[in-house]
C-alpha positions as CSV (number, residue, x, y, z in Angstrom):
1,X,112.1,114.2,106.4
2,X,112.1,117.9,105.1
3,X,112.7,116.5,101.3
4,X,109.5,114.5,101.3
5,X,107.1,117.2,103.2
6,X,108.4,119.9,100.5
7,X,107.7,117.2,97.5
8,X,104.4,116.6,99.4
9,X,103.4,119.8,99.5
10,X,103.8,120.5,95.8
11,X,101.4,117.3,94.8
12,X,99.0,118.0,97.5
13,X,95.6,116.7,95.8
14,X,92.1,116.6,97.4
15,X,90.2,113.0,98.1
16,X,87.6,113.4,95.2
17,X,85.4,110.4,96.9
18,X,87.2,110.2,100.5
19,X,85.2,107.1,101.5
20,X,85.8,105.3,98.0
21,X,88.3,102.1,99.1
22,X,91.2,102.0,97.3
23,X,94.2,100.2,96.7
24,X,97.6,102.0,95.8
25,X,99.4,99.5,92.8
26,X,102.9,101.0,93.1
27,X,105.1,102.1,96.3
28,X,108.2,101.9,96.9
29,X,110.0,101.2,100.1
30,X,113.9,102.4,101.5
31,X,116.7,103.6,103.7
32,X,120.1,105.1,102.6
33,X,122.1,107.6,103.9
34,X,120.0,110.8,103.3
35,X,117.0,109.5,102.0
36,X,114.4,107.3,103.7
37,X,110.6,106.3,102.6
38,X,109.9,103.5,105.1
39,X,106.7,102.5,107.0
40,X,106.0,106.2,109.0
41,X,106.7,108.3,105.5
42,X,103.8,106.2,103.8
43,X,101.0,106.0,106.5
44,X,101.3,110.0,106.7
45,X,101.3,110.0,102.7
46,X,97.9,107.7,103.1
47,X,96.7,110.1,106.0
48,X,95.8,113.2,103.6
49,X,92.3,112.4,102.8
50,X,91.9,109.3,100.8
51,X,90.5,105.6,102.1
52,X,93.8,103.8,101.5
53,X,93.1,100.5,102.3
54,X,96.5,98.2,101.2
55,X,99.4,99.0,99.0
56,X,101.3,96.7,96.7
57,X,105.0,97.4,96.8
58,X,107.5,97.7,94.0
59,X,111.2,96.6,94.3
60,X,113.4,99.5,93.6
61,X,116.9,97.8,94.4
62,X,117.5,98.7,98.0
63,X,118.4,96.5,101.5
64,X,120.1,93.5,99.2
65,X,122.1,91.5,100.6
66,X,125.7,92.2,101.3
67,X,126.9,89.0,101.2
68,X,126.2,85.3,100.1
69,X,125.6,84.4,96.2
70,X,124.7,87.3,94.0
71,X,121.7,86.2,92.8
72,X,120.5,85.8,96.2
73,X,121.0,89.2,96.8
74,X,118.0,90.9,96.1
75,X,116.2,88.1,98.3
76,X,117.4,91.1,101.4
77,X,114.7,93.7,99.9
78,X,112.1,91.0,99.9
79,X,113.2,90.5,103.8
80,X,113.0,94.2,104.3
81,X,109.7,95.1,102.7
82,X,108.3,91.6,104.9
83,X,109.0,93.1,107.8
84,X,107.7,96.1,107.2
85,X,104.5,94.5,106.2
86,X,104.8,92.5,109.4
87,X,104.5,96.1,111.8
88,X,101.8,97.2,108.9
89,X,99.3,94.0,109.3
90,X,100.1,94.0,113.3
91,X,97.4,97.5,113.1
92,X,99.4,99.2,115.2
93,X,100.0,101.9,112.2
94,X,97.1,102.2,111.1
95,X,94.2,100.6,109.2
96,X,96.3,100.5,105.6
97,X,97.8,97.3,105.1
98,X,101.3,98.3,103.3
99,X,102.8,95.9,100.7
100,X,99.8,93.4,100.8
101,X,101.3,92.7,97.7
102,X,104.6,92.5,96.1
103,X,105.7,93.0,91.9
């Protein structure tokens, strides 16, 4: 996506400690019209130098439900973000393990 790689290029920052494990506390995860940040977007954002090891996602209010009760809406972005950490833990994308953990 042309957006992110010009936003990426602009916070660009070397791995101080490349081999140093760590563990990213805040992602977020989504797909509108126009704007995606999905599971290919954040293993080349974890591919610029540092040892990204697993990711704790953030809900930011996208892929609820269309239907059913409205406060069982929001269960759709837990769905969503599952799967995604489904493909993530299969290690076919890499070594990071994405949204090991949810807030």
């Amino acid at each position: 996506m042309a957006g992110n790689a010009e936003w990426l290029e602009k916070v660009k920052e070397p791995a101080l400690e490349p081999a140093l494990p760590i563990i990213d506390p805040h992602h977020h995860l989504w797909d509108h019209p126009g704007s995606r940040y999905e599971l290919d977007e954040l293993m080349a954002d974890a591919a610029q130098g540092h040892n990204i090891r697993a990711t704790v996602f953030v809900e930011c209010k996208s892929m609820y439900r269309a239907g059913g009760p409205d406060a069982l809406k929001p269960v759709g972005e837990t769905e969503y973000v599952n799967g995604i950490a489904a493909k993530s833990a299969s290690g076919g994308f890499g070594e990071t393990r994405v949204a090991a953990a949810r807030r």
